[in-house]
Every structure is written in structure tokens, then in C-alpha cells.
N, C-alpha and C positions, 0 to 999 in steps of 0.2 A: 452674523457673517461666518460661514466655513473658510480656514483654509487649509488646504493638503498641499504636500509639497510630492510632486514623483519625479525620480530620478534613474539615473541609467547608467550604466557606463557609454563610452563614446569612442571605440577603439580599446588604445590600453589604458585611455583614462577615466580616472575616479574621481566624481564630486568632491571630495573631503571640504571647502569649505564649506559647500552649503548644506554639509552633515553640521558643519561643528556650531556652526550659526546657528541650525536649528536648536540643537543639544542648548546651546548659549539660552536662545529665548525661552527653550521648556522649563529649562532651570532656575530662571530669576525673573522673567517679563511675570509684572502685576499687569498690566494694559488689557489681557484676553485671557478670560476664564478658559476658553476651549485652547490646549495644549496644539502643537502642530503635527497633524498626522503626517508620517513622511512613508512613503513607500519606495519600496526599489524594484525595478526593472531591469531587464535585459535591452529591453527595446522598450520606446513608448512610442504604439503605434497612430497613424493620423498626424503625426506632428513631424514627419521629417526625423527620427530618432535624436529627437534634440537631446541635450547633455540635462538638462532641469526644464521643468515645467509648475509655476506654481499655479496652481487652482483656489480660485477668488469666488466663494459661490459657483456662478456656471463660465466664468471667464477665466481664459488662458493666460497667462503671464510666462514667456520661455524665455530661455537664453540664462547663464550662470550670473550675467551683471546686473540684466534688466531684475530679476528674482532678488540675487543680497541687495540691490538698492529698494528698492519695494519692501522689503522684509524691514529694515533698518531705519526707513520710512514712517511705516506701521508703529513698528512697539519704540518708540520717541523714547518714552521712560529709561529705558536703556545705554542711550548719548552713545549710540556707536557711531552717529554721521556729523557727529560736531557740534558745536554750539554757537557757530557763526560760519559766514559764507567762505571765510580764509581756509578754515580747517575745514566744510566737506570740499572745494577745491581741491584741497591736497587730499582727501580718501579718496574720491574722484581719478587722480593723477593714478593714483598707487591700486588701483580697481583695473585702470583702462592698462597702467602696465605689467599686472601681473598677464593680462590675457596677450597682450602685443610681445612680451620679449621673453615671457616665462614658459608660455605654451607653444613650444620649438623644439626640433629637434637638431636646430644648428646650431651648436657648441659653440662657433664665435660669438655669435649675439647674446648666447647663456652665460660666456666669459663674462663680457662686457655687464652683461644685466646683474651678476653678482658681486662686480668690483661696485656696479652702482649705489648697490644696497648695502654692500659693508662698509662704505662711504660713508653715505648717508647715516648711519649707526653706530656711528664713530663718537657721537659721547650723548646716544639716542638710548633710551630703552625701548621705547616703542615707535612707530615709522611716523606717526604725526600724532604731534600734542605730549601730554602726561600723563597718559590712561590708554587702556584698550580701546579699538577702534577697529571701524567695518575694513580698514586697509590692513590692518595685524593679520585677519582672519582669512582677509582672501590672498592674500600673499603669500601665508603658511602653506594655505591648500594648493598654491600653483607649485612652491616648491615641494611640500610631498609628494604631488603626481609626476613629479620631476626627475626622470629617469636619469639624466646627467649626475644633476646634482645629488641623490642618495647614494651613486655607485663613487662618487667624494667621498664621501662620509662615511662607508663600507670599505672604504681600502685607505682611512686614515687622512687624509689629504682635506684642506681646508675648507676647499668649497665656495673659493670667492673670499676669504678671509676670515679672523676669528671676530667682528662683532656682526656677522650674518648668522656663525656658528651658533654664537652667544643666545644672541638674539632668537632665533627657529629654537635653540633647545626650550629656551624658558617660554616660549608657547605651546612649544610640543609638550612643557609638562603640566599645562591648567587641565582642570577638571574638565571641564567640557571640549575639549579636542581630545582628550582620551576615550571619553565617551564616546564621541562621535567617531574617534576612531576604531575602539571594538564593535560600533554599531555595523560599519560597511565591514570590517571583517568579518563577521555574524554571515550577514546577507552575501556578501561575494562568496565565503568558502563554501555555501548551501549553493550558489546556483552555478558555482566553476565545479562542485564534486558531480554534477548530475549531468552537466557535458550538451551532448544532444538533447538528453531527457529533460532539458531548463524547463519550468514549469509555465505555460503561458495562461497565467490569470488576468490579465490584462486584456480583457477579450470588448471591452468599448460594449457594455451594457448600456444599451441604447435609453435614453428620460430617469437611467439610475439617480434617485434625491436620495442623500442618507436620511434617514427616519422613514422614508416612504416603500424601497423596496419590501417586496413581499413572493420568496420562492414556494416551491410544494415540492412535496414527495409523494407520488399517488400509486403504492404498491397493491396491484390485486391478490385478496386472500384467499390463492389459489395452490400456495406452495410456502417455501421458505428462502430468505434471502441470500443471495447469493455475493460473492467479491462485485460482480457487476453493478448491482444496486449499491453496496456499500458506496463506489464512487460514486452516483448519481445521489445518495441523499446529504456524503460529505461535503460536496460540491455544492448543492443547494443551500447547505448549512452554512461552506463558509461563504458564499454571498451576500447571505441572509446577514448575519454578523459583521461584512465589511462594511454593509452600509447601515448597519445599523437598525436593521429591518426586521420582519417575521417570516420563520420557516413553520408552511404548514402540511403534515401529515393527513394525503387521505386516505382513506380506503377503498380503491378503486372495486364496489361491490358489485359488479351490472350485472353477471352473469351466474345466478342460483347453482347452476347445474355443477361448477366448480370448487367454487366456494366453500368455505368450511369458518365456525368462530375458532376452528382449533388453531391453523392458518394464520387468522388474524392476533390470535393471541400471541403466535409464535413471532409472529413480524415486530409485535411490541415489546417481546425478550430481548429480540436480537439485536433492536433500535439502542433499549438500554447500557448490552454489551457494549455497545458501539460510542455510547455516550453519549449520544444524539436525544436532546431532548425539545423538542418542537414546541412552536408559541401556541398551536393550537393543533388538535385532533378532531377529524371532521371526515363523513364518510358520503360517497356518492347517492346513497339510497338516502340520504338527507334530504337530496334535492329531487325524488322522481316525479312528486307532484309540477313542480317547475318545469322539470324537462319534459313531463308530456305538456302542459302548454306552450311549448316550444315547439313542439313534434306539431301542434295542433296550427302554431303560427305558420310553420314551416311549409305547410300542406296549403293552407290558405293562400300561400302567395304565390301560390304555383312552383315552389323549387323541392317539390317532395312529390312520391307519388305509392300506393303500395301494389305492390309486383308480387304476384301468386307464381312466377316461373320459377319451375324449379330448380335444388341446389347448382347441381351440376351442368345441368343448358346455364345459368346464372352465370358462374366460373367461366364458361366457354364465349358465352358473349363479351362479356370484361376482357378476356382478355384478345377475343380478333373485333374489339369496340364495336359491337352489334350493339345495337338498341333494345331496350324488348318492348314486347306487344304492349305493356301496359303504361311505358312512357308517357304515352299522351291523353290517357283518362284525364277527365275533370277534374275540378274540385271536387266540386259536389261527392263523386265517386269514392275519390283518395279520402273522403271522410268517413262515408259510407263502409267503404271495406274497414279503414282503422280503427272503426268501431268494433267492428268482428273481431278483429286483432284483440280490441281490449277486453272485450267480452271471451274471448280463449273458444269462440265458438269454431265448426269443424273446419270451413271455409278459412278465418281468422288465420287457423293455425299452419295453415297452409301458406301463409304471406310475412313477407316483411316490409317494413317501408326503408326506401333508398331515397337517395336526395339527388334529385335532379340537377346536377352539374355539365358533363360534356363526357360523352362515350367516345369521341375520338381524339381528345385528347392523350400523349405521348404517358402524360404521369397515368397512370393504370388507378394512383389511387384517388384521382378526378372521375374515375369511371362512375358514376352514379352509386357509391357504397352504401352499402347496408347500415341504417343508422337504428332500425327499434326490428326484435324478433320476439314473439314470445317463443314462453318457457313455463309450463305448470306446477315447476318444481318449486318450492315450498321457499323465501327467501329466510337468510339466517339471522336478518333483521326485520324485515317488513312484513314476512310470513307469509298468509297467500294472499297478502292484498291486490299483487299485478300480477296478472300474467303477460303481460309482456314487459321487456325489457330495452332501455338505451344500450348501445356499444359505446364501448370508449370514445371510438371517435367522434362520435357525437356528444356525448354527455362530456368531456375533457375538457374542450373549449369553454364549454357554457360556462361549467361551475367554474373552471379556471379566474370568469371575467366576473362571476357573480361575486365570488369570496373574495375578490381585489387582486388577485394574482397581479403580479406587474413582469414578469421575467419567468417563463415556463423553461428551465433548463433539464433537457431530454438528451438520452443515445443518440446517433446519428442514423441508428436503424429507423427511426421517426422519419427523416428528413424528406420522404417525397410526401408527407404526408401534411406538414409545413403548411401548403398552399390550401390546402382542404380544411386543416385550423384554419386559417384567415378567412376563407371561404362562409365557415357557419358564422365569426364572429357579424363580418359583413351583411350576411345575407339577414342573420337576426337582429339588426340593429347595437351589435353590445359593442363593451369596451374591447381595443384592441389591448393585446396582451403580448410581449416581445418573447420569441423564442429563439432560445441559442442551442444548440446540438452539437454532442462532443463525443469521444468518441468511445467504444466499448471499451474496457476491460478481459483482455483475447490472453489466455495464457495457452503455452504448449501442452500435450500430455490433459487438456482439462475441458469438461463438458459444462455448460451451463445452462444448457436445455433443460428446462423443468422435465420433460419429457422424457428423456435419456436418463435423467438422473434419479426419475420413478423408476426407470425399467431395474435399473441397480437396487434400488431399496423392495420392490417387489418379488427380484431372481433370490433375495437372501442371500446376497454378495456382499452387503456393506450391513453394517450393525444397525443403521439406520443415518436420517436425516442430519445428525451431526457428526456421521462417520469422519473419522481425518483424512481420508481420502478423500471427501467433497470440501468444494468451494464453498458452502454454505459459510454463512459468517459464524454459524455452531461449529463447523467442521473446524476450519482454520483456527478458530480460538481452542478447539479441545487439541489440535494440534500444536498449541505453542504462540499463535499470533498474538502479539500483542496493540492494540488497542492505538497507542500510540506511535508503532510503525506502520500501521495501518494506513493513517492518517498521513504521516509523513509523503508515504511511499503516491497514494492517492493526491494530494497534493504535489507531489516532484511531478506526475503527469501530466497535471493541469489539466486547464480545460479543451486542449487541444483538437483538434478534429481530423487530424490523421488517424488510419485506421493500422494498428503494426498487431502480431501478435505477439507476445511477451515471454521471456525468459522468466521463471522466480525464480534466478538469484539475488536481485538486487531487492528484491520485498524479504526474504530471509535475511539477507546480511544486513539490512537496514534492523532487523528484529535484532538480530544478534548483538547493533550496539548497544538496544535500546535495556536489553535483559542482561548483558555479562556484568557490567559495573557493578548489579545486585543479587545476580543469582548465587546464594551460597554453593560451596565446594562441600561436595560428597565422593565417596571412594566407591566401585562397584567393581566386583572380581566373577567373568563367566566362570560358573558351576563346570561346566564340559571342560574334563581332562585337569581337573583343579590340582595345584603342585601344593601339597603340603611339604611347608618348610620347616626345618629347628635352623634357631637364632644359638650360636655358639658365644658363651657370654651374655644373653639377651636374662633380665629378669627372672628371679626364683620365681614371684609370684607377681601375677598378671595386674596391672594398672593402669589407670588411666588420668589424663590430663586436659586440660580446656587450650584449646587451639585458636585462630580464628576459623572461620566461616569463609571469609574471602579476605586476602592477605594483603587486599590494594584497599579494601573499605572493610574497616571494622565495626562502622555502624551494622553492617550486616548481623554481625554477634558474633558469638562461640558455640564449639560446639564441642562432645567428649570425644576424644581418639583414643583409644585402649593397645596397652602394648604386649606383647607376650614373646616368650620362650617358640611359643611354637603359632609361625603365623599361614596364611592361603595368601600365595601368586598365581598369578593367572598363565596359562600353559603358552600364550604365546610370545608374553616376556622371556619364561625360564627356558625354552628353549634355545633361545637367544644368548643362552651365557657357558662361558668358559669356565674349565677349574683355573683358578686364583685371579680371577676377575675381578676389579672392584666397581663395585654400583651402587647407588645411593636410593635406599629407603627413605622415599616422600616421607616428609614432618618427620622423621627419628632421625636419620645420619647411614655414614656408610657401614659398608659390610664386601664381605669377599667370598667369593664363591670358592668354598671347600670340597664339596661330593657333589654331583650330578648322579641318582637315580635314572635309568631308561626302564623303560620298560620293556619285558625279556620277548613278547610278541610285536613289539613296533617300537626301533630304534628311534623313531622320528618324538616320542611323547618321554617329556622325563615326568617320572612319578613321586622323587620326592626329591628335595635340597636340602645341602646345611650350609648355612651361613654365618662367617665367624663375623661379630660387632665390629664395626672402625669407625667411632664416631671419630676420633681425632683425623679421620680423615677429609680433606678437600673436596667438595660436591661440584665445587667448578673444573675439578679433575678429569671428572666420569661421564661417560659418552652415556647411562644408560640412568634415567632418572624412574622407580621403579611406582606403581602403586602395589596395596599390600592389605590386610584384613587381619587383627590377631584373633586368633583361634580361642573364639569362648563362646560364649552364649551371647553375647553382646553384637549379633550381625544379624541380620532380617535378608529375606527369603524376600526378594521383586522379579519383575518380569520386564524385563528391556521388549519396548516393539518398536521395531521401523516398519515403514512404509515404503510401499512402489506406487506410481501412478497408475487406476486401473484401466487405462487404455495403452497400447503400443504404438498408436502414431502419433505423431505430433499436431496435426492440425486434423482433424474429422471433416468430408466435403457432408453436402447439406443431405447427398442421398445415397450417403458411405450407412451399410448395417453395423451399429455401435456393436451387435454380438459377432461379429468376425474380428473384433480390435481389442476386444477384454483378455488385458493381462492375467498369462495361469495363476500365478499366485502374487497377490501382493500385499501381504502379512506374514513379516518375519518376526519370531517370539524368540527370545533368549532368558534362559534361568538364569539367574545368578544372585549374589551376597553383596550388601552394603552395609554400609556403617549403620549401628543403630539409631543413630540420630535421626533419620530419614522417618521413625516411625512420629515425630513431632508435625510433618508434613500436613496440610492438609490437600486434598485436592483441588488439583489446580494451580497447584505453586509449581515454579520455575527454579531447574537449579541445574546443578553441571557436575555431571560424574567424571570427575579428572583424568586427563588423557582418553575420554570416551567423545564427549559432547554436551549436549544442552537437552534435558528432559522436563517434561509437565506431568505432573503426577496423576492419571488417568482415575482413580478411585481413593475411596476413604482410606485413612491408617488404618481402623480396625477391624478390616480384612487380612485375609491372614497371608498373602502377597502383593505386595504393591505393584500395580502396574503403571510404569515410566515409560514415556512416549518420546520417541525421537524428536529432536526441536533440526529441519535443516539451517546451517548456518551460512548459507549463502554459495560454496565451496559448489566446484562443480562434482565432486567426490560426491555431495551426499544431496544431490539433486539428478545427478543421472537416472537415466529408468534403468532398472535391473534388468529389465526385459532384452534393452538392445545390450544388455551387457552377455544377458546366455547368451543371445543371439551369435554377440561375437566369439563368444567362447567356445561355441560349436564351430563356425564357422572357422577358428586357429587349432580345434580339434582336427576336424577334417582334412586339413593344412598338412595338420602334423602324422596324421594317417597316412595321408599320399605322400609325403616324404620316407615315410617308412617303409612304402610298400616299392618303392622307387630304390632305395636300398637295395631292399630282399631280395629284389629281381637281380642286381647284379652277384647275388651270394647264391648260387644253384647246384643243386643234385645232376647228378649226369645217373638218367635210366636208359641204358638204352642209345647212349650218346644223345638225349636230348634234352636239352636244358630248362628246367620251372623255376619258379620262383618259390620259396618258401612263405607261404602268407598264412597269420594270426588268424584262426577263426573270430576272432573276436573286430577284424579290418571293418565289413562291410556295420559295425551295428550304429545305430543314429544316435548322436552322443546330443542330449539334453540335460538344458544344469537344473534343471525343477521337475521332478517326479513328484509331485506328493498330491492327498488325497485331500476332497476338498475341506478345504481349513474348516466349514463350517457346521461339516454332519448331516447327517439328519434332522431340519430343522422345520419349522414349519414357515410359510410363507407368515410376513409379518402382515399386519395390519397397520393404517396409517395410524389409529390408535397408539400401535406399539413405539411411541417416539422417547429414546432415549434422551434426559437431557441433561447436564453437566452443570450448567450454572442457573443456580437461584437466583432472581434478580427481581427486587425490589415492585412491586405493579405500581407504578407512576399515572398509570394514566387511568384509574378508577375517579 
């Protein structure tokens, strides 16, 4: 026997007892080897958004009374319903009254129901008998959902009297109502932080058995995966695992002519990154002996037939639902020609076969689709066994029903095509297979077009297929994502089948909690306009001491900070400071600014500083908290890079030119100095240059500059596109030209007695904040060969 318990909230109220109840029997019931799986909801839909629902096998049990009494029932062992008919009577009484005078929000009857209770507990420890009891449990729970009564007990006041007080505390302090109560604190502050974005996994997977579900992931090796797949194979994954089931990975291989094992090798890196590791790996070209006996039933029964019309007349009849000429061939015929088809002869290659469904049906993808084409291209498993080939849509279904598939969870771009699955499952005799369709994965600023996303890796605009500017799951990980907010974030989505397009800030910020608790602290000072300081009092000779790493977790370790006489500030702190300022030196203490240097061609840049020591000075004093680098040999040479998005609009239509929207430039590099510790790095570590941000270390240490990659942390600052930022900057340029020229005009020369205006030759010129030449040189067009990759990852699936 299974049983699960799902719960919800119901307005503003929370289960709590029959969290605590559950917590109670997980912890002590011997009666049921299988613990109680409890889930929480926002809603549980089909039921009326009941408050509990306990699941018995495949039977419903709802309602909070009917549920604790069934549960109390069951694990006997336990003597929470009494050991005679007098005492469950009285749990009975103290069940029906917690829900009749407890669950109110009329303060008279809550009066009266608390004078009851501290009555009644008047030389009671517990509400019936001499032990814990199913009436302790559900009474607790009515009064903590009890808005009345804890705003009692938050402003001091009795609450009904002191042995109700008595009484609620020493329950509120057992073990398992604590449990149970960080458990709904767990689950409510997850799905009250996400708001609208509540996750709806509760989607009523239709004949779902635990142990019997079985999802897929059937990525074609045509490319690399992208954020969009990411959620389509997390999603199948945790299914697969809520019920206890198998996720299986195929390799969607039908069509030669795309295909690559380079591709599929990649899809299986990525998988790894991702953590996802499948109960089984299985590819379509497994099965093409099977599918052309399909192809061949299919024909047979009259609902296939092969059509030599060509591409374009095809396209055109689909879509004003013509029929074609070859619709109504024979059998005989449609086997005849699909022979030619198998045989790659000239005739052959001129045909496909389509499955005879309904040309005037509304769904276009009923139109009689193209199910087998050939192709002489060489396959990069089968070789030149076939020359012709299944389409997904047809071969999808089969193997779906033949591998046991039970629940095919796809995009919602699928969804007219829904009835066309069901159609071959039907039409060839097989198992039906349930499909649920959810929705893409749309971010602003971002392409996921395999096709768009060549065109970028073939112009030599992006370093390649894991560039940080692509969605690719290499991309985003080389950029900082980590693994577990991934998941998170794909998850807070759910399975939803709304179509929105998406902000990344809340997949950043969600990164951000996941990496700051462990990223160690490092110091980094831009090179450009660098203030060489003297420390007045600072050290004869230069040393160094162990710090922590990150000063909230020192599991994180330590690390050396080196102090010296003479240190490097960064030019747009020291412009920042007055003589006899005081400001405080991150990890050393304060100091006061004594001489400000300028420099004698630009007031604006100071060149060097001297700062007298004040450690005895107050740090909670000083408005200005500094970082700083002491001047030795002891600093390493890296390369800061942010990123822009490389498109300028936010949403791309389907027959928008992606080359009229490509961002001028978006790769900013900055030199500059850190601490040496930074050379212990390896790549790929996450860490945080103070007062900067969050960086992933793009290459080895023993390269002779490290390059640090921006991590965004959620912040609308460091998610903007730079693009509309020139945009705007020209645009309050031009602003500020016509104001000026608006001026001039009233300040005029008289030639003549006639009046001009005095205008800047420089008024009319086009002000753009990005000149510069292309970041990338002369380079040569890469090759798909040429794929850069970042992480080494284990081959699991040899």
C-alpha cells in the first residue's frame, strides 16, 4: 500500500497539524516500512482546492478530519485515537471542535473557545487522557493557524488564560511539531518568494503508478543544447524521480544530412554538466528496421501513400488543403514506388511518403505530413545502410510506445501536432502514451534558434558554441551559472503552459544566493590611471598575514594579504577624497588623506596619494570603505570581461534579419591587479572581487593573465543591454546640443545690425558611445571542428 499525503494552503490557512502528524508517524510508527510522502501545493487541482488530500493507492481521502482520523486509524501502534471508545469520543469531540469554533474569524466564539480550553486544562497536561493524543495535535494546528490567538501571544496578553498558554507551549516545543513546522516554513517561503512565478508541478499526469512512470529526452545531434532544453530534460528528470520511474535519453538521429557524433558527444557533456544522468541511453536509429515495418504496415492499410509532388507545389497544397494527385494510388502502388524510395533509385528519390490523414482539416499538421524521405548521406551510426529516412514525427511516437514511454513531456511548440501523435499511435495498433506540453523557455535580448546561433559562430562574432553570450548550457556555465540554480530557477517555472517571455534577473539573483555564501573574496584594482599611494607610518618592510577568504564562512579558508609602505588605489576611489579625509583601508584599518597629486594636463585624474595610518581610528566612522593592493611583486596581472547581449531588441519576430539587430560591440576587457592568491585558482572557480562583483575564472593559472568573467548578479545595473544604454546617451547627448544651441542663439553678434547665432562646429556631429574596431581581427571563419570547451567532464556513458 502507497500513501502520499498533498496539501495546500486554503486562503491564509496552513495545515500545520497534519504536517505534524505526518512528522509524528515518520519519526516513531514501526506499522509501515514506506515513510509518508507529503507534498505541498498551492492548489490541488480536480479536488475543489481542498485544504488535505490523502492518497491511499489510487483512492482519494480529503478533508483535514476525515485524513488525521484515517492516519490515526492506520498506524494503531502509535495509541493516538485511544484505547477505548470513552477516550476516541472525547478526540472525536476535540477534532470536530477544533474545525467548528477554532477555524473563525469571530473573536466572540474564539473568546469563548479559549476560556473552553483553559478550562478544560485546568489540572490537564494534555486535552484527553495521560499521553499524547490525535486531539493535542489537531488543536495545536487550529490554534497556530490562529490569527487571533498568536497576535495574543505577540502583544503579551494571555490568550484565553495561562493553562491554554501552558499547555500550546509544551506542544509547540516536541520534536515533531518543530519539524513539521520548519517543514511548511521550507515550502511556503519557496512558493510565497516566487509570487506569480509559483511553480505548477501538479499537472494530474494522467495513469501516473510510482515505479511505473517512464519520461524521455529525445535531443537531435544537430547542434548543442541550449537553456530551453535544459528545462525540458530537468522537467522530465524530475518526474521521472517523483515517481519513482526511469528517464530515458534518445538521440533523436533521423536525418544524416545534419547530424554530426561531434553533436552528440556534445549533448552528452552537457547532460553531465547539468547532472542529469539517465536510466538509459537509446538512439532512434535503433529502431529503423522496426519503423520501416511500420512505414510498410502503414501503407498497407491504406493511411500512407508516396507523393513524387514536388517540395514547393507540397508546402502550397498543405497549406490552401489541396489534396495531391497521388493521394488516392493503391496499395499495390504506395509499395511499388516505396520500394524505389528504399532502393535510392532516381524515381525513388524524387518521393516521400506522407500519411494519409485529412487535407482539410484546420490543424495544417493533419495535412497529410511527410513521414519517410530519403537522404544518400552516409548515417553516423548506420552508415549507408538506408537511404531513406523516418521524420520525427513519425518515428517519435513509435519508439516512444515501443521503449514504454508512459508520459512524453514536450514544448508547447509541439502542441498542434499532439493529435497527429495519437493518430499513428492509433492508426498502428500501439500503446497509448500521455503527453503534457509546457511551455518554452523565452528570454529577452536572446536567440535560441539553432540557426541564428550558427550564423553567430560562422560571422566570427562569438569565440564559439560555448561563447558567454549564448544560451547554450556551455555558454551560461562558462559564464558563471551554476548548476543548482539552474534547477532551481527551471523548477520555480514549472510545468506551466503559459507562454511569457522572460527577464534574467531572477535566474542571476537566484545564482547569486547560490554562489555568495562560498565564493572567497579577492581584491582587484583597474590598471587605467592607477593611484600610487605612500602609507605615512605604514611598515619599514613589506608583510603579509592570513586573512579569511570570506568573513561570514571560514570553511571557505584563508588566504595571504600583504601590507606595505607603498600601496595601488584605484583612480576612481582617490578621486573621490579630500585632504584630511578619513577612510578606511579594507582588512588593515584607517588612514587620512594627507596630499592629493593631480595631474598637471587633467585636473580630473589624481596621480599619486599619501596617507597617514589611523588604525585607532573607528571604521564605523567613515563614509568611504576603500580596496587597495600593496606594491610588491606579490599581485597578478587578469583581465576583467563583461558582457552585452548580442542582439539590440528584446524580442526577435520570426522574419526580423538577426544581422540588422547584432550589438556593435559586446566584449568589454579591463586590465587590471589582484591579489596573488588568485593564482591558486583553477578554472572555473567562482569568486568575488570586492566592491566589484562575482567572477568565474575563464582559463588556467599558468597563463600569464587570468581572465575573470562577469557573473550578473541579478541587479537591473548589470543585466541592462549597453546597447540601449549608448542609445540613450546619444540620445541626452543630442538633448544637451539643442539646449546649447538654443542658448547661443540668444547670445548674438550684430553684423550688419543682424543677428546669428554663435554655433560650435563641433553642434551638428553624431555622438556614439562605441567606436571601436572589430574586437576580433582578422580571423578566420571557424570551423564547426573549432569548438572550444571549458569543462572536462567525466564520459558516463561509454
Amino acid at each position: 500500500m502507497t500513501i502520499a499525503i498533498n496539501v495546500c494552503k486554503q486562503g491564509t490557512n496552513v495545515p500545520y497539524g497534519i504536517i505534524a502528524l505526518a512528522q509524528y508517524i515518520n519519526g516513531l510508527s514501526k506499522a509501515s516500512e514506506q515513510k509518508l510522502d507529503i507534498h505541498w501545493y498551492e492548489t490541488i487541482e480536480g479536488i475543489n482546492n481542498t485544504f488535505v488530500v490523502l492518497k491511499v493507492d489510487n483512492n482519494d481521502i480529503t478533508g483535514s478530519n476525515n485524513v488525521s482520523r484515517y492516519l490515526a486509524n492506520n498506524y494503531k501502534d502509535l495509541d493516538l485515537y485511544g484505547n477505548n471508545s470513552a477516550s476516541k469520543t472525547m478526540i472525536d469531540h476535540w477534532i470536530d471542535f477544533a474545525t467548528d469554533k477554532l477555524e473563525t474569524s469571530d473573536f466572540k466564539i474564539l473568546e469563548a473557545a479559549f476560556d473552553e480550553i483553559n478550562h478544560h486544562l485546568t489540572l490537564r497536561t494534555f486535552l484527553v487522557g495521560y499521553k499524547l493524543s490525535l486531539a493535542d495535535i489537531i488543536v495545536w494546528g487550529a490554534l497556530k493557524n490562529s490569527a487571533a490567538f498568536n497576535r495574543q501571544i505577540k502583544t503579551g496578553k494571555e490568550a484565553g488564560g495561562p493553562h491554554l498558554i501552558r499547555w500550546f507551549n509544551y506542544i509547540n516545543s516536541l520534536d515533531f511539531i518543530q519539524q513539521g513546522t520548519n517543514w511548511i516554513a521550507q515550502n511556503a517561503k519557496s512558493s510565497s518568494k516566487v509570487g506569480k512565478d509559483q511553480p505548477n508541478m501538479n499537472i494530474g499526469l494522467v495513469d501516473a503508478e510510482v515505479g511505473k512512470v517512464v519520461t524521455r529526452f529525445p535531443p537531435e545531434p544537430s547542434g548543442y543544447l541550449h537553456i530551453g532544453h535544459a528545462k525540458a530534460v530537468m522537467l522530465n528528470q524530475y518526474f521521472a524521480q517523483k515517481y519513482k520511474g526511469k528517464l530515458i535519453v534518445r538521440f533523436d538521429d533521423t536525418n544524416p544530412t545534419k547530424e554530426k557524433e561531434e553533436f552528440e558527444e556534445s549533448i552528452k557533456e552537457d547532460l553531465t554538466l547539468l547532472e542529469i544522468i539517465p536510466d538509459k541511453i537509446t538512439y532512434t536509429s535503433d529502431y529503423f528496421d522496426q519503423l520501416y515495418q511500420y512505414a510498410i504496415k502503414i501503407i498497407e492499410k491504406g493511411l500512407a501513400y508516396v507523393d513524387d509532388t514536388d517540395v514547393s507545389t507540397m508546402r502550397e497544397q498543405r497549406m490552401d488543403g489541396i489534396p495531391s494527385k497521388s493521394r488516392d494510388l493503391s496499395v499495390e502502388k504506395n509499395l511499388e514506388r516505396f520500394k524505389e524510395m528504399t532502393e535510392g533509385t532516381v524515381f525513388g528519390l524524387s518521393c516521400c511518403l506522407r500519411a494519409k490523414i485529412d487535407m482539410s482539416n484546420p490543424n495544417k499538421a493533419l495535412r497529410d505530413p511527410v513521414i519517410y524521405r530519403c537522404d544518400l548521406n552516409p548515417h553516423h551510426h548506420t552508415g549507408n545502410k538506408w537511404k531513406l529516412y523516418p521524420t520525427y514525427d513519425f518515428a517519435c511516437p513509435i519508439v516512444d510506445s515501443i521503449e514504454g514511454v508512459t508520459h512524453a513531456l514536450r514544448t508547447n511548440e509541439y502542441r498542434d501536432r499532439n493529435a497527429q501523435y495519437d493518430w499513428f499511435l492509433q492508426s498502428l495498433d500501439l500503446r497509448k502514451v500521455h503527453v503534457w506540453d509546457f511551455s518554452r523557455l523565452n528570454f529577452v535580448y536572446t536567440l535560441l534558434s539553432k540557426r541564428k546561433l550558427q550564423w553567430f559562430v560562422n560571422q566570427g562574432l562569438v569565440s564559439g558554441w560555448d561563447d558567454p553570450r549564448f544560451p547554450t548550457i556551455r555558454g551560461i556555465r562558462r559564464r558563471g551559472m551554476t548548476v543548482e540554480a539552474l534547477k532551481q530557477y527551471i523548477y520555480t517555472q514549472g510545468a506551466s503552459q503559459n507562454d511569457v517571455t522572460l527577464e534574467w534577473d531572477k535566474l542571476w539573483a537566484l545564482n547569486k544566493k547560490v554562489i555568495d555564501p562560498v565564493a572567497p573574496r579577492h581584491i582587484s584594482i583597474t590598471k587605467q590611471n592607477i593611484v600610487k599611494t605612500s602609507i605615512l607610518g605604514g611598515p619599514e618592510i613589506p608583510y603579509s598575514k592570513e586573512i579569511a577568504k570570506h568573513k561570514k564562512n571560514p570553511n571557505v579558508g584563508k588566504k595571504q594579504t600583504w601590507f606595505a609602505s607603498s600601496i595601488w588605489i584605484e583612480q576612481e576611489d582617490a578621486k573621490t577624497f579630500e585632504n584630511e579625509e578619513e577612510i578606511t583601508l579594507m582588512d588593515w584599518g584607517n588612514a587620512i588623506v594627507k596630499t592629493i597629486h593631480k595631474s598637471e594636463t587633467n585636473s580630473d585624474i589624481v596621480t599619486e596619494l599619501e596617507l597617514q595610518l589611523h588604525l585607532e581610528g573607528d571604521f564605523k566612522k567613515t563614509k568611504k570603505k576603500i580596496s587597495w593592493l600593496a606594491n610588491t611583486a606579490n599581485v597578478s596581472e587578469v583581465v576583467l570581461i563583461d558582457y552585452d547581449y548580442l542582439i539590440t531588441k528584446k524580442e526577435l519576430e520570426e522574419d526580423d534579419n538577426v544581422e540588422e539587430f547584432v550589438t556593435k560591440k559586446s566584449e568589454f576587457l579591463t586590465n587590471a591587479l589582484a591579489d596573488s592568491n588568485v593564482k591558486e585558482l583553477k578554472k572555473g572557480d567562482i569568486i568575488q572581487f570586492e566592491r566589484r562583483g562575482y567572477y568565474i575564472l575563464d582559463n588556467d593559472a599558468f597563463e600569464s593573465a587570468l581572465r575573470f568573467i562577469y557573473i550578473p548578479d541579478g541587479k537591473a545595473s548589470s543585466l541592462a543591454s549597453k546597447a540601449d544604454e549608448a542609445e540613450n546617451a546619444g540620445k541626452q547627448g543630442k538633448k544637451k546640443e539643442k539646449n546649447k544651441e538654443i542658448k547661443e542663439m540668444i547670445t548674438t553678434n550684430t553684423v550688419s545690425g543682424t543677428a546669428f547665432p554663435v554655433i560650435d562646429k563641433d553642434v551638428t556631429k553624431n555622438i556614439k558611445m562605441y567606436e571601436v574596431p572589430d574586437i576580433y581581427g582578422e580571423v578566420p571563419m571557424p570551423t564547426p571542428e573549432q569548438i572550444s570547451k571549458m569543462y572536462k567532464v567525466p564520459n558516463i556513458y561509454s
